[in-house]
PDB file of N, CA, C and O in Angstrom:
ATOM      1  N   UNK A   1     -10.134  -4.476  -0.222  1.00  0.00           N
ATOM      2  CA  UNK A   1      -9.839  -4.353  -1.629  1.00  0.00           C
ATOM      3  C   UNK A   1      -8.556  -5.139  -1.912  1.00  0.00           C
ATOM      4  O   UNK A   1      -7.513  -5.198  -1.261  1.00  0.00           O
ATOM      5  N   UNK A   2      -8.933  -5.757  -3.122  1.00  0.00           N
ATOM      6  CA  UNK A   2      -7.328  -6.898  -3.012  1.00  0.00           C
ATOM      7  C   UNK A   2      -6.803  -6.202  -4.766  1.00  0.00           C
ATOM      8  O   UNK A   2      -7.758  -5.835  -5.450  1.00  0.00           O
ATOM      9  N   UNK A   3      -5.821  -6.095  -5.212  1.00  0.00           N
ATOM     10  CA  UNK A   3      -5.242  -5.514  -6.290  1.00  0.00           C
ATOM     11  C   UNK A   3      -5.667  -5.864  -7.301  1.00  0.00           C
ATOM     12  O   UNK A   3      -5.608  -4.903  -8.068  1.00  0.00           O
ATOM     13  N   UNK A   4      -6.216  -6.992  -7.941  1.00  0.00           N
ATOM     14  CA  UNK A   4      -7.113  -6.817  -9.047  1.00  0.00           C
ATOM     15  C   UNK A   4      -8.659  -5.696  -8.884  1.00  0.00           C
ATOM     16  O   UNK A   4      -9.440  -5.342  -9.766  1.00  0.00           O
ATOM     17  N   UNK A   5      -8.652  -5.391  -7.480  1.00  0.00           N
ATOM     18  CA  UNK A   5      -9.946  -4.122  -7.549  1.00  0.00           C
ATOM     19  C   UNK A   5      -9.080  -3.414  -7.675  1.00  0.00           C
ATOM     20  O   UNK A   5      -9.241  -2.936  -8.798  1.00  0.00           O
ATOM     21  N   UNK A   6      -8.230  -3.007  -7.254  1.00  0.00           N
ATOM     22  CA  UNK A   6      -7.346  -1.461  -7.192  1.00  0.00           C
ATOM     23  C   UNK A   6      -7.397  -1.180  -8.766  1.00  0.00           C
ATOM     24  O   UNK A   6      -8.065  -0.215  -9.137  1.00  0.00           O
ATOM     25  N   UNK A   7      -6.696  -2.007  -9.765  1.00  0.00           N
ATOM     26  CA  UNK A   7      -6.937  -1.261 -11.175  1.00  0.00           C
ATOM     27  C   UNK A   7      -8.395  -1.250 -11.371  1.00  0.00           C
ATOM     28  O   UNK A   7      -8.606  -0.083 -11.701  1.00  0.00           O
ATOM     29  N   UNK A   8      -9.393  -1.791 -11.364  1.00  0.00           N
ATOM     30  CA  UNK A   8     -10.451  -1.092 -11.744  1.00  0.00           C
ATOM     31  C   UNK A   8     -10.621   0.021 -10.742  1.00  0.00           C
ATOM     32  O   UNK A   8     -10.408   1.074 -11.342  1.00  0.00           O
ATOM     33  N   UNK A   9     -10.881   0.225  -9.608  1.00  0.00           N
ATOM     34  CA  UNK A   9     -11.007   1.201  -8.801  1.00  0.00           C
ATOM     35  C   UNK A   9     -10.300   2.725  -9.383  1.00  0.00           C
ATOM     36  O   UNK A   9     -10.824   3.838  -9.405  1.00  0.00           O
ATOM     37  N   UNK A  10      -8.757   2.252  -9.885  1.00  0.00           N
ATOM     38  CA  UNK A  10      -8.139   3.508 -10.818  1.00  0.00           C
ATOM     39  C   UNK A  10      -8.669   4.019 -11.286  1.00  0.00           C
ATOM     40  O   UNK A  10      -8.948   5.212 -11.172  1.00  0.00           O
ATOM     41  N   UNK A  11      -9.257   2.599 -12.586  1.00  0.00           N
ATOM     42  CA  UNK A  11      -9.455   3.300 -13.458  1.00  0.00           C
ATOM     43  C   UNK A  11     -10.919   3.698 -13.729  1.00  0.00           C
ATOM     44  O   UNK A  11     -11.183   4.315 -14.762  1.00  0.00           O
ATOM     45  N   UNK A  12     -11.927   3.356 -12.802  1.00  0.00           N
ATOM     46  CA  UNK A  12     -13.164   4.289 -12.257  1.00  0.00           C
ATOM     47  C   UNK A  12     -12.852   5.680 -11.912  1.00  0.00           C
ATOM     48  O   UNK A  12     -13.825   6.430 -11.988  1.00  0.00           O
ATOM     49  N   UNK A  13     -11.569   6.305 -11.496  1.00  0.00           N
ATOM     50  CA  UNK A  13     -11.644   7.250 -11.065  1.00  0.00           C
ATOM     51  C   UNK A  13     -11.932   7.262  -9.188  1.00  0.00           C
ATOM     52  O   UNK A  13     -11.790   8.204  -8.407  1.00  0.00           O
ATOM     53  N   UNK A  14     -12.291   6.100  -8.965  1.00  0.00           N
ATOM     54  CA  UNK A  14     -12.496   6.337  -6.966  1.00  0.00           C
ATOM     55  C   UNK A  14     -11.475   6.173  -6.270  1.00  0.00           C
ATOM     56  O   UNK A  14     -11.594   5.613  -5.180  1.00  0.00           O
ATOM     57  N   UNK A  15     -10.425   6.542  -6.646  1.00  0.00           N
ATOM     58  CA  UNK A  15      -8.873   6.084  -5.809  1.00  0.00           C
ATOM     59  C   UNK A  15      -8.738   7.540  -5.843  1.00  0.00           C
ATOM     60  O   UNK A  15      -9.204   8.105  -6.832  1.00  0.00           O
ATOM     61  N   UNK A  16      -8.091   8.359  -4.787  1.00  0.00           N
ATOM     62  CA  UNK A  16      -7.701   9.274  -4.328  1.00  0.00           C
ATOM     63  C   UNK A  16      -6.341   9.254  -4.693  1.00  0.00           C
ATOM     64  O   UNK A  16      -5.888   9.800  -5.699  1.00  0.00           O
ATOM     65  N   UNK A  17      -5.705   8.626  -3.871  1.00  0.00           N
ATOM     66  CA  UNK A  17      -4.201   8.349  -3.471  1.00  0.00           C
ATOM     67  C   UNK A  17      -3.529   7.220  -3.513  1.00  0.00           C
ATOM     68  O   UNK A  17      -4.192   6.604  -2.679  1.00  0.00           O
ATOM     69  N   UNK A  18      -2.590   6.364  -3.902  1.00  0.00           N
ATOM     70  CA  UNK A  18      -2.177   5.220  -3.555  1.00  0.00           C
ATOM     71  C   UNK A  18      -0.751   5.346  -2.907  1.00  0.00           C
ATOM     72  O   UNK A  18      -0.023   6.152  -3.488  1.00  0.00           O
ATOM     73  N   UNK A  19      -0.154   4.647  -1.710  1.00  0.00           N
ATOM     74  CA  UNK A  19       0.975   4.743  -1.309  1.00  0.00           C
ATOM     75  C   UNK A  19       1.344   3.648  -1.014  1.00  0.00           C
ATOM     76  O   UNK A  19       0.564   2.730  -0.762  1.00  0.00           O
ATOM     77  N   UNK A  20       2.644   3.546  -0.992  1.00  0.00           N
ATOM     78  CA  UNK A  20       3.682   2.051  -0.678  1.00  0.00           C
ATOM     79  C   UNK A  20       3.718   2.313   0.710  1.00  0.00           C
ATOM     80  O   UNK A  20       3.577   3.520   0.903  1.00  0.00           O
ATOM     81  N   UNK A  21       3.839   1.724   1.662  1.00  0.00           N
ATOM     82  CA  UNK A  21       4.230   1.913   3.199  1.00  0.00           C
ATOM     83  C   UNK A  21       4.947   0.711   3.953  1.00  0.00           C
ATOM     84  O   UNK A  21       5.035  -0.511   4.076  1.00  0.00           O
ATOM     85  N   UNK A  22       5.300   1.702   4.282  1.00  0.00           N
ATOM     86  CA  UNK A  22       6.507   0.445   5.618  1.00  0.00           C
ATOM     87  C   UNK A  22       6.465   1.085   6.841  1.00  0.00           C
ATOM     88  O   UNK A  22       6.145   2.270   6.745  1.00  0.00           O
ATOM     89  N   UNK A  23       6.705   0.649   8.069  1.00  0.00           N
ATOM     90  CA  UNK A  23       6.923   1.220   9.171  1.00  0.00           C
ATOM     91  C   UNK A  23       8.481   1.208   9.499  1.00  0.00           C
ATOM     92  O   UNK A  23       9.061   0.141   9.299  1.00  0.00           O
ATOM     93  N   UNK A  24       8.931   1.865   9.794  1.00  0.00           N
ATOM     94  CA  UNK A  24      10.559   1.802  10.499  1.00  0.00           C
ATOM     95  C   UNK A  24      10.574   0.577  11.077  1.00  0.00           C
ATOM     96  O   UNK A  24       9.498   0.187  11.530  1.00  0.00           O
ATOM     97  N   UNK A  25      11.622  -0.206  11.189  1.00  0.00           N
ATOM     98  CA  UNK A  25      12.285  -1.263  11.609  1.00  0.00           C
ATOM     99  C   UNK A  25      11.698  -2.486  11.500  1.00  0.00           C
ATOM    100  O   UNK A  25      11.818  -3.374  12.343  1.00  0.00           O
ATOM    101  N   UNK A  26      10.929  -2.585  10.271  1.00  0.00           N
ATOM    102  CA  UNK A  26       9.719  -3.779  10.241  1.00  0.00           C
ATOM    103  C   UNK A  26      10.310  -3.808   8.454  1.00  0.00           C
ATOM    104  O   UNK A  26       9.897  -2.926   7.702  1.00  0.00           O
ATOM    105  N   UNK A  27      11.201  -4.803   7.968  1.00  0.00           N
ATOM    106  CA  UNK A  27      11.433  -5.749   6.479  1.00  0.00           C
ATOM    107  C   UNK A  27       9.822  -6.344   5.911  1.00  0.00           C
ATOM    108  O   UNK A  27       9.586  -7.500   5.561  1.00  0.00           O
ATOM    109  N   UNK A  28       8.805  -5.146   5.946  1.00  0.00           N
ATOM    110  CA  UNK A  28       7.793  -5.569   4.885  1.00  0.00           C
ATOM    111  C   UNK A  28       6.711  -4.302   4.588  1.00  0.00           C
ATOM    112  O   UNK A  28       6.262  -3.376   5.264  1.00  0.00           O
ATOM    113  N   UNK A  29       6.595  -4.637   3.608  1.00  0.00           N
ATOM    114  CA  UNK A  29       5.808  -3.698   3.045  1.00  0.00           C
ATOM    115  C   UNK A  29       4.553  -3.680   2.620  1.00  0.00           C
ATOM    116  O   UNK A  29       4.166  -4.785   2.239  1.00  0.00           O
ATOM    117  N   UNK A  30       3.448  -2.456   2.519  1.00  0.00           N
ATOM    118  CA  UNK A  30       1.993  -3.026   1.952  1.00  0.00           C
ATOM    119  C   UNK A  30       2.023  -1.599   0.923  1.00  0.00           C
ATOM    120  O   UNK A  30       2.953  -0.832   0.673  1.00  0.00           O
ATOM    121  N   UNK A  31       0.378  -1.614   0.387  1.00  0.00           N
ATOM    122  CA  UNK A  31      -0.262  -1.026   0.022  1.00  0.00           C
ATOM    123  C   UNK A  31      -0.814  -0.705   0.534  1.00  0.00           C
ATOM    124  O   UNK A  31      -1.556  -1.490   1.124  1.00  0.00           O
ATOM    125  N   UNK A  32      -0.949   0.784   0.774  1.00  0.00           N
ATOM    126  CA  UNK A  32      -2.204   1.641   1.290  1.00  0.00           C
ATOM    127  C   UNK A  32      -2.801   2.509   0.424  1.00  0.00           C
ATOM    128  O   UNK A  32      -2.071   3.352  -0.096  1.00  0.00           O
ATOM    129  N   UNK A  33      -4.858   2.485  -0.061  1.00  0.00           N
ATOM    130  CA  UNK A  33      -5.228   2.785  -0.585  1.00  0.00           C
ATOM    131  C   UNK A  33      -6.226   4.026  -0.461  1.00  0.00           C
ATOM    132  O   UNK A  33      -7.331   3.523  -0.253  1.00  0.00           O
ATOM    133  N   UNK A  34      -6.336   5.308  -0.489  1.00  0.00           N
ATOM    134  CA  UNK A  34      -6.946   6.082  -0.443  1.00  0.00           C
ATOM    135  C   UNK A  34      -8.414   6.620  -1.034  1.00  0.00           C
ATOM    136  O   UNK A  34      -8.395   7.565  -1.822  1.00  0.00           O
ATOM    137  N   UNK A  35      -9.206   6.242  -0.796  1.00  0.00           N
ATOM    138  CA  UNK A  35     -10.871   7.336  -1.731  1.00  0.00           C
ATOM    139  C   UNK A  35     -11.342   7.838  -1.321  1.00  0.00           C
ATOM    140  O   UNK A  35     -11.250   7.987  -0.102  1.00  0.00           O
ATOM    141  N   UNK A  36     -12.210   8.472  -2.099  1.00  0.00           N
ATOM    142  CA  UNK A  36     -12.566   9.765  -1.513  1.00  0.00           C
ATOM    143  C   UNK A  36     -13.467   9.850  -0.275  1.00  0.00           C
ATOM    144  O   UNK A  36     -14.462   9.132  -0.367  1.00  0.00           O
ATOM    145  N   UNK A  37     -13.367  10.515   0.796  1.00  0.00           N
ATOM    146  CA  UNK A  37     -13.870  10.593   1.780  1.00  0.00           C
ATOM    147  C   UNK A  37     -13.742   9.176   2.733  1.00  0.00           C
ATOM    148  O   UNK A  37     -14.208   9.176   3.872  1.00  0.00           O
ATOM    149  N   UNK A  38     -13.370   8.511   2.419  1.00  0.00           N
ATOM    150  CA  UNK A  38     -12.931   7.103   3.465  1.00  0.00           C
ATOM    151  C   UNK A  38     -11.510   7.354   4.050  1.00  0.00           C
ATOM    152  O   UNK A  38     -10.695   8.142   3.569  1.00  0.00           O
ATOM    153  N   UNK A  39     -11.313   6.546   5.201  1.00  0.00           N
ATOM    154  CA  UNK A  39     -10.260   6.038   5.744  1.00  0.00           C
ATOM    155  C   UNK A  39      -9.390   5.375   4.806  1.00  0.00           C
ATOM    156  O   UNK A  39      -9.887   4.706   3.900  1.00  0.00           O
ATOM    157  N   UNK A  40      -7.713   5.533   4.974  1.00  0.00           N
ATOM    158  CA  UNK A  40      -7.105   4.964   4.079  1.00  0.00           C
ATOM    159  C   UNK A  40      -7.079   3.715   4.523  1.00  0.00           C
ATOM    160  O   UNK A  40      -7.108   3.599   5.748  1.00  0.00           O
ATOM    161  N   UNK A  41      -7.016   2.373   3.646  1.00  0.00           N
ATOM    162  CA  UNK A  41      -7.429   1.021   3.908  1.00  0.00           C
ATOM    163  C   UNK A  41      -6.029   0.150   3.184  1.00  0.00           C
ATOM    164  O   UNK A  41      -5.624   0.668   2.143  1.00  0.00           O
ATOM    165  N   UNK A  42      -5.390  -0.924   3.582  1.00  0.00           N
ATOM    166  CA  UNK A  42      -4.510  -1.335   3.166  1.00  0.00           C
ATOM    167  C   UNK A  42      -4.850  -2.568   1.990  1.00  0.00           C
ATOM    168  O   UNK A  42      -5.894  -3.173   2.234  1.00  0.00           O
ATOM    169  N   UNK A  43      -4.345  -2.872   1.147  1.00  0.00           N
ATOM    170  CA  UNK A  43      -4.672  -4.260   0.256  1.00  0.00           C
ATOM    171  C   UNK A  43      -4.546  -5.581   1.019  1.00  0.00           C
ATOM    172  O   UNK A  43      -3.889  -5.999   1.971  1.00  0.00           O
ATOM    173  N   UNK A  44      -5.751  -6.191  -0.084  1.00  0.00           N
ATOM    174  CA  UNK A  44      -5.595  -7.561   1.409  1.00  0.00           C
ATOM    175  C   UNK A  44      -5.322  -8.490  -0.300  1.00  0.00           C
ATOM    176  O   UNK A  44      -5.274  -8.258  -1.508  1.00  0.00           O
ATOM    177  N   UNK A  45      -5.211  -9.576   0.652  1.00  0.00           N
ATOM    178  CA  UNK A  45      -5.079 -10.821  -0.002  1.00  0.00           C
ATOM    179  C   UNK A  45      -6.671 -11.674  -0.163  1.00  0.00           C
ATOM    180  O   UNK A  45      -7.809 -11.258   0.053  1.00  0.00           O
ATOM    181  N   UNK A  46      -6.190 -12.983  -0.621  1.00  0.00           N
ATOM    182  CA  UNK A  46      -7.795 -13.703  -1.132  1.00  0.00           C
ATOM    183  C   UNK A  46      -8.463 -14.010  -0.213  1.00  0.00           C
ATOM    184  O   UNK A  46      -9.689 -13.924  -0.133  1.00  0.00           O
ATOM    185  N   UNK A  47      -7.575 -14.476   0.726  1.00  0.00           N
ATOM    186  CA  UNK A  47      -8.103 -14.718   2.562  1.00  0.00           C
ATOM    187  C   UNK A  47      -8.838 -13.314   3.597  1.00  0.00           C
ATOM    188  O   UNK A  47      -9.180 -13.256   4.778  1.00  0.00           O
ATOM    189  N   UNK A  48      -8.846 -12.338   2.484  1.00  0.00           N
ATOM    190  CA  UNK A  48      -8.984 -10.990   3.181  1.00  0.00           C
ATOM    191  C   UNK A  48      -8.132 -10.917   4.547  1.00  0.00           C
ATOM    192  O   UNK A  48      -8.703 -10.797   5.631  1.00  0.00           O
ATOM    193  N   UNK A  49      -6.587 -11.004   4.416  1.00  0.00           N
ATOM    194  CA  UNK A  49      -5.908 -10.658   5.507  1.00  0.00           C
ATOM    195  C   UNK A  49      -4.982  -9.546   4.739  1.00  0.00           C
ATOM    196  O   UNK A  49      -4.971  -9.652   3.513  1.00  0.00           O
ATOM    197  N   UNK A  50      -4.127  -8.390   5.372  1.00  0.00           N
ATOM    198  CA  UNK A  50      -3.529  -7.941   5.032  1.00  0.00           C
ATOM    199  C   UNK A  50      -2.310  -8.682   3.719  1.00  0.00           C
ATOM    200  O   UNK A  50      -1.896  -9.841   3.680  1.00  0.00           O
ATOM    201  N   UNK A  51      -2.046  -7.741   2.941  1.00  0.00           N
ATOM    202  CA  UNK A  51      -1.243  -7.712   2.041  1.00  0.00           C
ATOM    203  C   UNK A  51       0.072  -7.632   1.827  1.00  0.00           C
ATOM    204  O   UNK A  51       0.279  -6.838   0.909  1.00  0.00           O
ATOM    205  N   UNK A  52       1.202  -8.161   2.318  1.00  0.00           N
ATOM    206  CA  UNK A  52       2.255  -7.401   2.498  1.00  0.00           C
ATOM    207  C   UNK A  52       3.524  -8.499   1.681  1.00  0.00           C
ATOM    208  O   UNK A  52       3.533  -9.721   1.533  1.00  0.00           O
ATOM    209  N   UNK A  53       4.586  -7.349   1.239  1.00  0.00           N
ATOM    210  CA  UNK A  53       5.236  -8.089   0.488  1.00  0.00           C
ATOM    211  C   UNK A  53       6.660  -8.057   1.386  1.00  0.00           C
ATOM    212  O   UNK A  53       6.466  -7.635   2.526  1.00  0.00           O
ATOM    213  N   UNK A  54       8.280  -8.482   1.040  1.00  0.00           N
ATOM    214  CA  UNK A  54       9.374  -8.374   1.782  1.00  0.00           C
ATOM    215  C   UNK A  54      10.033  -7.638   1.297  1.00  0.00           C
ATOM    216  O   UNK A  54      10.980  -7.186   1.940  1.00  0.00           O
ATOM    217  N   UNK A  55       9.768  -7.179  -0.178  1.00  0.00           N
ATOM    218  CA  UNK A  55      10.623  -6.039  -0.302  1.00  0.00           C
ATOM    219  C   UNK A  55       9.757  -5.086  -1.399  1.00  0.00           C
ATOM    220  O   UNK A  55       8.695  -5.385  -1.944  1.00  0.00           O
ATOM    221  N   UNK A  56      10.513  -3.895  -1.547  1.00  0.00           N
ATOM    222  CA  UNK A  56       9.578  -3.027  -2.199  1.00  0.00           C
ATOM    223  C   UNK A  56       9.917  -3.287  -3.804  1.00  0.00           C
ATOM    224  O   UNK A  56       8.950  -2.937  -4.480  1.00  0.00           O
ATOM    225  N   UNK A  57      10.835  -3.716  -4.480  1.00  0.00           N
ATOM    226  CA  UNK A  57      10.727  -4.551  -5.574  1.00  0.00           C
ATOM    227  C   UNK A  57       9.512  -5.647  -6.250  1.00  0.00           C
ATOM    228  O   UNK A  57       9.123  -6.026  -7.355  1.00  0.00           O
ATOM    229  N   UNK A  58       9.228  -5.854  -4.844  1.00  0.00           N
ATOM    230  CA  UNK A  58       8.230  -7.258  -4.842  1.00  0.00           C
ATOM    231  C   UNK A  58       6.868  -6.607  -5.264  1.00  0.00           C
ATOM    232  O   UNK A  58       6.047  -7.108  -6.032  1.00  0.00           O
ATOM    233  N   UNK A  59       6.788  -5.555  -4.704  1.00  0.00           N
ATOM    234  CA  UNK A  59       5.712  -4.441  -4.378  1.00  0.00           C
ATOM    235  C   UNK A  59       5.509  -3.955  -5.871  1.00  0.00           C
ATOM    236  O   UNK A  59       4.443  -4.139  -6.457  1.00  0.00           O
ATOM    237  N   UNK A  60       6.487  -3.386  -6.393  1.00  0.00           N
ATOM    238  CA  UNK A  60       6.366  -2.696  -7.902  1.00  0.00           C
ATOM    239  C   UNK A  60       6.414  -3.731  -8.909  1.00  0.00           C
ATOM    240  O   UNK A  60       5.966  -3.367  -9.996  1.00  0.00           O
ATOM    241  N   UNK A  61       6.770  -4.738  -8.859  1.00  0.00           N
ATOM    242  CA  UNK A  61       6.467  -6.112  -9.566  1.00  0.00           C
ATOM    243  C   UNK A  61       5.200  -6.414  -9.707  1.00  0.00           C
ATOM    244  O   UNK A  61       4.748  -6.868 -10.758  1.00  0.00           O
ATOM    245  N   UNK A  62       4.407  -6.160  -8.514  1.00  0.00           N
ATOM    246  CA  UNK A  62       2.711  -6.939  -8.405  1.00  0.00           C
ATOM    247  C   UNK A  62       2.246  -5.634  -9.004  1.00  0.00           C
ATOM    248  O   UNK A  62       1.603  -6.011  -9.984  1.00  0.00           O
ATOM    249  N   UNK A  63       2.206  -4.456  -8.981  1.00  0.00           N
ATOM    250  CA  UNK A  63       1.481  -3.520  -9.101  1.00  0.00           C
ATOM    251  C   UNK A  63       1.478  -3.403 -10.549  1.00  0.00           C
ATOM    252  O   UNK A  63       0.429  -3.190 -11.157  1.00  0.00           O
ATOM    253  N   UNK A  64       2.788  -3.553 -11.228  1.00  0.00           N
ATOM    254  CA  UNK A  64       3.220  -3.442 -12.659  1.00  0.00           C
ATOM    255  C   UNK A  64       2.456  -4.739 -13.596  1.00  0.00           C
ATOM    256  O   UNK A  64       1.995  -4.507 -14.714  1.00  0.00           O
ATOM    257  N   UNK A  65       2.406  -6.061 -12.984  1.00  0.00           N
ATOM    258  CA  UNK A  65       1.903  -6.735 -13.484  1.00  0.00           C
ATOM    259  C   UNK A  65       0.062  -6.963 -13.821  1.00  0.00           C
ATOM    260  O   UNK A  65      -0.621  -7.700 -14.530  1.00  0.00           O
ATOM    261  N   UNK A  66      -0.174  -5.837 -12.830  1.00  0.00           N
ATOM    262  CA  UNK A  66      -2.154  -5.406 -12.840  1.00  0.00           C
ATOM    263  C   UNK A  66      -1.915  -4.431 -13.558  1.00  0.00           C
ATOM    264  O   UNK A  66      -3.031  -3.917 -13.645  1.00  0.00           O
ATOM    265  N   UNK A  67      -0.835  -3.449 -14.477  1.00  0.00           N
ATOM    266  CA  UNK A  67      -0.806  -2.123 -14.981  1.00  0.00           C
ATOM    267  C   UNK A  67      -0.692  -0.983 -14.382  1.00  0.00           C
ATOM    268  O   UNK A  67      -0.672   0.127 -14.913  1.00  0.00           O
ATOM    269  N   UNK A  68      -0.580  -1.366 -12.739  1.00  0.00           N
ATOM    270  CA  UNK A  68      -0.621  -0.326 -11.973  1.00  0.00           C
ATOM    271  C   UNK A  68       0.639   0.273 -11.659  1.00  0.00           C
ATOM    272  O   UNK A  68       1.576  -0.371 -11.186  1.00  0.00           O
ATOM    273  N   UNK A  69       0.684   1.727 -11.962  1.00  0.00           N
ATOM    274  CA  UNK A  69       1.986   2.265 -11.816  1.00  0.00           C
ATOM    275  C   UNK A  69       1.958   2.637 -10.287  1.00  0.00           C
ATOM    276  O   UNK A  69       1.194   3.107  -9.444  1.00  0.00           O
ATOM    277  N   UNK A  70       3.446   2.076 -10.444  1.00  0.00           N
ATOM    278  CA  UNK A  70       4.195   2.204  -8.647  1.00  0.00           C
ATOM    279  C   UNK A  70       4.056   3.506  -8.103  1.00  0.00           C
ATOM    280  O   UNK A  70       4.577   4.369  -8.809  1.00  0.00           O
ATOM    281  N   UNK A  71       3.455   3.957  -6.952  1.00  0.00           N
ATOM    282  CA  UNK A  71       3.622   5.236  -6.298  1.00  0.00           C
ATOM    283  C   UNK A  71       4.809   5.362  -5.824  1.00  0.00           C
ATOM    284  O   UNK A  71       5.698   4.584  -6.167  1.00  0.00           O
ATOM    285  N   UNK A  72       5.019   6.361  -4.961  1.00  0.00           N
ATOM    286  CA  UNK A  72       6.261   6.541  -4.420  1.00  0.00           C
ATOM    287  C   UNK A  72       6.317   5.788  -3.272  1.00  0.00           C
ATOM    288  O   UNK A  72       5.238   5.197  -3.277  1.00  0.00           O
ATOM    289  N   UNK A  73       7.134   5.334  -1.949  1.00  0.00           N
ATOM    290  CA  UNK A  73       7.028   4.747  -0.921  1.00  0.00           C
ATOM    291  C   UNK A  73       7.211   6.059   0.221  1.00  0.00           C
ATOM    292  O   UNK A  73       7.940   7.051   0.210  1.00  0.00           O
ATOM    293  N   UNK A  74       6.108   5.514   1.269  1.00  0.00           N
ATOM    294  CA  UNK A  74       6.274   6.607   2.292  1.00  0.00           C
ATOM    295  C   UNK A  74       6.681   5.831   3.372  1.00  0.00           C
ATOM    296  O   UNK A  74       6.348   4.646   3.385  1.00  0.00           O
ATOM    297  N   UNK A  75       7.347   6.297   4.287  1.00  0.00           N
ATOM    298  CA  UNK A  75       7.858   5.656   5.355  1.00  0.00           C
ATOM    299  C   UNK A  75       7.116   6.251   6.699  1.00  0.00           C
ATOM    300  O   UNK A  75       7.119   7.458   6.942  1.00  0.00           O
ATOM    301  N   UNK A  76       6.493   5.296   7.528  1.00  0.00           N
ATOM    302  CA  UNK A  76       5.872   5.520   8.597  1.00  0.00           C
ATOM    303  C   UNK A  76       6.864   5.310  10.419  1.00  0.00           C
ATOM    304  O   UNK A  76       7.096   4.351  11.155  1.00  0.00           O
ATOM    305  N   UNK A  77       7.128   6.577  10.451  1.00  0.00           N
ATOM    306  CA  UNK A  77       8.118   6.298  11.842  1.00  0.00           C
ATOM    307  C   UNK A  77       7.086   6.170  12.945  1.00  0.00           C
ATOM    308  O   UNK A  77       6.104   6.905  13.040  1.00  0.00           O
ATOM    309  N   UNK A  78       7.478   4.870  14.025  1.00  0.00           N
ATOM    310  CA  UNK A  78       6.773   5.419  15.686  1.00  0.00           C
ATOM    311  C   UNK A  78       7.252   6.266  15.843  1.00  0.00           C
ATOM    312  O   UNK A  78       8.166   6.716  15.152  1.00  0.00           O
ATOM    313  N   UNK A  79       6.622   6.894  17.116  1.00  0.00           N
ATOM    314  CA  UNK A  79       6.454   7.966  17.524  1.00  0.00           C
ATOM    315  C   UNK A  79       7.428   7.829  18.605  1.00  0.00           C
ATOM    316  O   UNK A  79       7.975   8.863  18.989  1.00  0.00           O
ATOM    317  N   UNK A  80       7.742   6.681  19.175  1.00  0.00           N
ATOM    318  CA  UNK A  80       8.881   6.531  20.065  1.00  0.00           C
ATOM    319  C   UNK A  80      10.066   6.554  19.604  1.00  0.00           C
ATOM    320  O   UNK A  80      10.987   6.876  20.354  1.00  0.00           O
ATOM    321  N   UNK A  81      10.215   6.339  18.757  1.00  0.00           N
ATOM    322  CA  UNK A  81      11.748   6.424  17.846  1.00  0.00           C
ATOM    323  C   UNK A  81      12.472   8.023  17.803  1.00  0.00           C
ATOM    324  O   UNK A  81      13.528   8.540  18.171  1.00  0.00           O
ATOM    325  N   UNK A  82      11.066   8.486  17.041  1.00  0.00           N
ATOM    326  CA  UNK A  82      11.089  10.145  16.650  1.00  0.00           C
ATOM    327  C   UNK A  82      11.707  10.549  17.776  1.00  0.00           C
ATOM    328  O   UNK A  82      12.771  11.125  17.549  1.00  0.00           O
ATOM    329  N   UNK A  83      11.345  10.426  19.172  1.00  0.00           N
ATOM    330  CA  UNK A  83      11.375  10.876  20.785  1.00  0.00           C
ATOM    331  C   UNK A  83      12.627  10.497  21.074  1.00  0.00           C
ATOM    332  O   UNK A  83      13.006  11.069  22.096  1.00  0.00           O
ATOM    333  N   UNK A  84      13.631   9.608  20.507  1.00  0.00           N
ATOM    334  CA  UNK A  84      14.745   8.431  20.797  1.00  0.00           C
ATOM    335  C   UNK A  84      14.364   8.269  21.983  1.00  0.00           C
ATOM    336  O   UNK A  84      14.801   9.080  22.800  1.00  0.00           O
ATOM    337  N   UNK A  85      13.437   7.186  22.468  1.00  0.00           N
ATOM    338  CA  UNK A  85      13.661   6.628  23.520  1.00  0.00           C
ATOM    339  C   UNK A  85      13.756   4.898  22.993  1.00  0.00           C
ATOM    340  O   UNK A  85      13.978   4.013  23.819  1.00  0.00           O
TER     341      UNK A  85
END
């Protein structure tokens, strides 16, 4: 799904959830998209490769410019970090 589907997808009603995501210690960010009963799936680009922007400004810029209001951002820690090793 590349962000011109995401607003129709909204506004069908088949979007569950939408979240901003980053992983700890990684300067980029995507979209991750939620519906119902699927796996959450990230936004791709025209090349169908992942989606990702460098900052989360960049992120609420693209989303704002399809009408899509910005979710909140969730932050994804490894699991090795959590552990401090």
């Amino acid at each position: 799904m590349n962000i011109k589907q995401l607003g129709a997808a909204l506004e069908s009603g088949e979007v569950v959830d939408v979240n901003i995501i980053t992983h700890s210690g990684l300067n980029r960010y995507a979209v991750q998209v939620v519906m119902g009963g699927a796996e959450p799936r990230t936004l791709v680009d025209n090349r169908r490769q992942p989606r990702f922007w460098s900052s989360l400004a960049q992120v609420q810029a693209s989303l704002r410019r399809h009408r899509i209001a910005p979710p909140a951002l969730r932050v994804i820690v490894a699991q090795d970090e959590v552990i401090g090793r």
